[in-house]
C-alpha positions as a Markdown table, in Angstrom:
| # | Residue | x | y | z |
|---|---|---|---|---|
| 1 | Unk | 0.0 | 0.0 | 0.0 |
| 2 | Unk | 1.3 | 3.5 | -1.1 |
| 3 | Unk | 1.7 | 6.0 | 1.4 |
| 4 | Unk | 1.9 | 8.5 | -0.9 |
| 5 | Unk | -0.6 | 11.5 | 0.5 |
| 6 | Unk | -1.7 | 12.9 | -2.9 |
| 7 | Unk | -2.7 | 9.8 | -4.1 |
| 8 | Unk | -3.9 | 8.2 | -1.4 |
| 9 | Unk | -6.1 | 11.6 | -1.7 |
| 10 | Unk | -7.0 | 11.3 | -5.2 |
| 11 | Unk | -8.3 | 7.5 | -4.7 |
| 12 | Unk | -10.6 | 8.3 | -1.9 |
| 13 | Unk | -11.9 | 11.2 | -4.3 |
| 14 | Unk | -12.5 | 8.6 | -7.4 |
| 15 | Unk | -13.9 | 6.2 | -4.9 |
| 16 | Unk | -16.1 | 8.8 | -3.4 |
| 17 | Unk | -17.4 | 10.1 | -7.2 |
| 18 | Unk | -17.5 | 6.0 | -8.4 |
| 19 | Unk | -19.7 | 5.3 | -5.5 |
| 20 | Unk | -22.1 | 8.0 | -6.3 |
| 21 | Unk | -22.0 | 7.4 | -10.0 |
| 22 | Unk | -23.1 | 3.8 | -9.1 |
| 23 | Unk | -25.9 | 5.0 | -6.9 |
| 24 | Unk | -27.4 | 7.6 | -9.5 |
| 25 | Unk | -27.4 | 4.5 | -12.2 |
| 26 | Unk | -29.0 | 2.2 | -9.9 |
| 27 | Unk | -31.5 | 4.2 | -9.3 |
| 28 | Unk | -32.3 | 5.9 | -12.4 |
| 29 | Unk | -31.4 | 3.2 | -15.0 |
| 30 | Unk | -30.7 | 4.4 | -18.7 |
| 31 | Unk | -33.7 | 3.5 | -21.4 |
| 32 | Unk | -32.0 | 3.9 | -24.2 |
| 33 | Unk | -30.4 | 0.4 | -25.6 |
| 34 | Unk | -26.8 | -0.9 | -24.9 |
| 35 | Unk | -24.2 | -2.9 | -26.9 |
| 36 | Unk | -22.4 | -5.7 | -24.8 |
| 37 | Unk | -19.1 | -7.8 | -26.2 |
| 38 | Unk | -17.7 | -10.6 | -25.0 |
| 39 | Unk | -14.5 | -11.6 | -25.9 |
| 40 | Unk | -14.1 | -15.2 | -25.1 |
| 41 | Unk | -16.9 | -17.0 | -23.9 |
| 42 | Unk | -15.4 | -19.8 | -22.5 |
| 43 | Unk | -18.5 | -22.2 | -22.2 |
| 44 | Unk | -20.0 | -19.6 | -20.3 |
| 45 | Unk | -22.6 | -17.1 | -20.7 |
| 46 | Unk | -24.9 | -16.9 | -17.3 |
| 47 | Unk | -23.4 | -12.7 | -17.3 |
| 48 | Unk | -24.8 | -12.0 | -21.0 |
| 49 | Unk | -28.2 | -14.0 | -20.2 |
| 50 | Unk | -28.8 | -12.0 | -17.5 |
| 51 | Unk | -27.7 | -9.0 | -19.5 |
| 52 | Unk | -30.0 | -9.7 | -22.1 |
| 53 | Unk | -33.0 | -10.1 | -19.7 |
| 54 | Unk | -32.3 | -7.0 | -17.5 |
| 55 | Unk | -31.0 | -4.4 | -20.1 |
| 56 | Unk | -33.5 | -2.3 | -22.3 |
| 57 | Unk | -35.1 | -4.0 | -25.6 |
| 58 | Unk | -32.5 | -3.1 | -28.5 |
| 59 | Unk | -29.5 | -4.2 | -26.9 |
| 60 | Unk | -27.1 | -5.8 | -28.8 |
| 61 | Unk | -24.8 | -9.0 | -28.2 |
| 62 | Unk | -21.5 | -9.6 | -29.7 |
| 63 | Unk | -18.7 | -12.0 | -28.8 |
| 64 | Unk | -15.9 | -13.5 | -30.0 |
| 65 | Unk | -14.2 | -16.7 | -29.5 |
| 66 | Unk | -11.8 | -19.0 | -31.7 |
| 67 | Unk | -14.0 | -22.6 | -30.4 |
| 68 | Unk | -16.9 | -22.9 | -32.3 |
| 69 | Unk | -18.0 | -26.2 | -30.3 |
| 70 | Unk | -19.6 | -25.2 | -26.7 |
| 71 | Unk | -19.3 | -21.5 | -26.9 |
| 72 | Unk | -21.4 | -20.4 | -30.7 |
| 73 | Unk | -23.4 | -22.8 | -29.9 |
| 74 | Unk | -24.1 | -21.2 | -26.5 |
| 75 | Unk | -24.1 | -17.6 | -27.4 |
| 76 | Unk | -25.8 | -17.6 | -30.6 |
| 77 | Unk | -29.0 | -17.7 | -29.4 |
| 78 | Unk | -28.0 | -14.2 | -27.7 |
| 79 | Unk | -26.1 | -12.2 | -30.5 |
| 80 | Unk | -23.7 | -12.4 | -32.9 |
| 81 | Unk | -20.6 | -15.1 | -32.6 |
| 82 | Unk | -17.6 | -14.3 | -34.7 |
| 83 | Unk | -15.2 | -17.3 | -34.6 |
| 84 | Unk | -11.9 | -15.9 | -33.8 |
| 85 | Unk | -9.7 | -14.8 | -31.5 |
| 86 | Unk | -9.0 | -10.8 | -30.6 |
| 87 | Unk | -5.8 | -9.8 | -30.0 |
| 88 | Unk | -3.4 | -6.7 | -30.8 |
| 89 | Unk | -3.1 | -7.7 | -34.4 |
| 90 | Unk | -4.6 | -9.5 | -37.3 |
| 91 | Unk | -2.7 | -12.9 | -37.2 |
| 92 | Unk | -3.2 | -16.7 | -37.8 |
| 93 | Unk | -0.8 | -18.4 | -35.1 |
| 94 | Unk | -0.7 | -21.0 | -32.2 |
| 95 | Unk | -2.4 | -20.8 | -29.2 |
| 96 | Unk | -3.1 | -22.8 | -26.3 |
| 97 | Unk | -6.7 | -23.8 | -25.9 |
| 98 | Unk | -7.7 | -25.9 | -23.0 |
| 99 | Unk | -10.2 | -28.8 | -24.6 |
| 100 | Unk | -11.2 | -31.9 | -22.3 |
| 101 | Unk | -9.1 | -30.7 | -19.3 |
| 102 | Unk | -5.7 | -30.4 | -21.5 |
| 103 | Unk | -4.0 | -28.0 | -23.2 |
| 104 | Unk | -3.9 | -28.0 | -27.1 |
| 105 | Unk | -1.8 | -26.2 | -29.1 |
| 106 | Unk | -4.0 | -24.9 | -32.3 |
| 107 | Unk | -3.7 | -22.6 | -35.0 |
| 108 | Unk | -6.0 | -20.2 | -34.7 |
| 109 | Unk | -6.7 | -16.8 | -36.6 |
| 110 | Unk | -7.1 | -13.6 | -34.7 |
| 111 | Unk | -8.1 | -10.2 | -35.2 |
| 112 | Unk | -6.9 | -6.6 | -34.1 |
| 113 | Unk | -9.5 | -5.2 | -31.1 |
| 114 | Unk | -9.8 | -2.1 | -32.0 |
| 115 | Unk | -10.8 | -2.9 | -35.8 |
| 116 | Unk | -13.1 | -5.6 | -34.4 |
| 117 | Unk | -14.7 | -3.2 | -32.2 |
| 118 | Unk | -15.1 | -0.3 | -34.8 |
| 119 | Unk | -15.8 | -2.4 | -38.5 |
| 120 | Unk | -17.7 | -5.5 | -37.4 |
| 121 | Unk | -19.9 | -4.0 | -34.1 |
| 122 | Unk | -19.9 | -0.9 | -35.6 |
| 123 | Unk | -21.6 | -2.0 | -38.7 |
């Protein structure tokens, strides 16, 4: 822990304005639609189902994940699945991908965030 005085000072100030931020949003939720991504599903989406059921009508679902098998399956039903894997460039390489407990090493492609973010949500 820093025992640095301005800082310590500046946190408590962020924490302070957070905190009341959070309050005002609980209790005067936005109306106007949202746009969620995931990025890697993991053979999970319990978050984006609840998402889906708690934020306003029009939100949209995106999420991206290089295994097909277990996670599009899963998420499809919720938004849009793009098979790949986002990273800090476009690439095809090998990854590690944990399948039945073990780790595999796969080629898989991937795709820059920010030009994920922008071109395919954005469009």
């Amino acid at each position: 822990m820093t025992r640095n005085k301005r800082f310590m000072e500046a946190a408590e100030e962020w924490k302070l304005c957070f905190s009341e931020g959070l309050k005002k949003s609980r209790s005067e939720p936005k109306e106007e639609p949202s746009v969620v991504v995931t990025l890697g599903i993991g053979l999970d989406v319990r978050a984006e189902k609840t998402l889906k059921d708690s934020l306003p009508q029009g939100s949209q679902f995106f999420a991206a994940d290089p295994i097909y098998k277990g996670n599009g399956e899963l998420f499809e039903p919720i938004g849009s699945y793009f098979p790949f894997a986002v990273g800090k460039e476009i690439d095809v390489s090998n990854a590690l991908v944990l399948k039945n407990g073990q780790d595999n090493n796969k080629r898989r492609s991937s795709d820059e965030g920010g030009r994920f973010l922008i071109k395919i949500i954005h469009d």
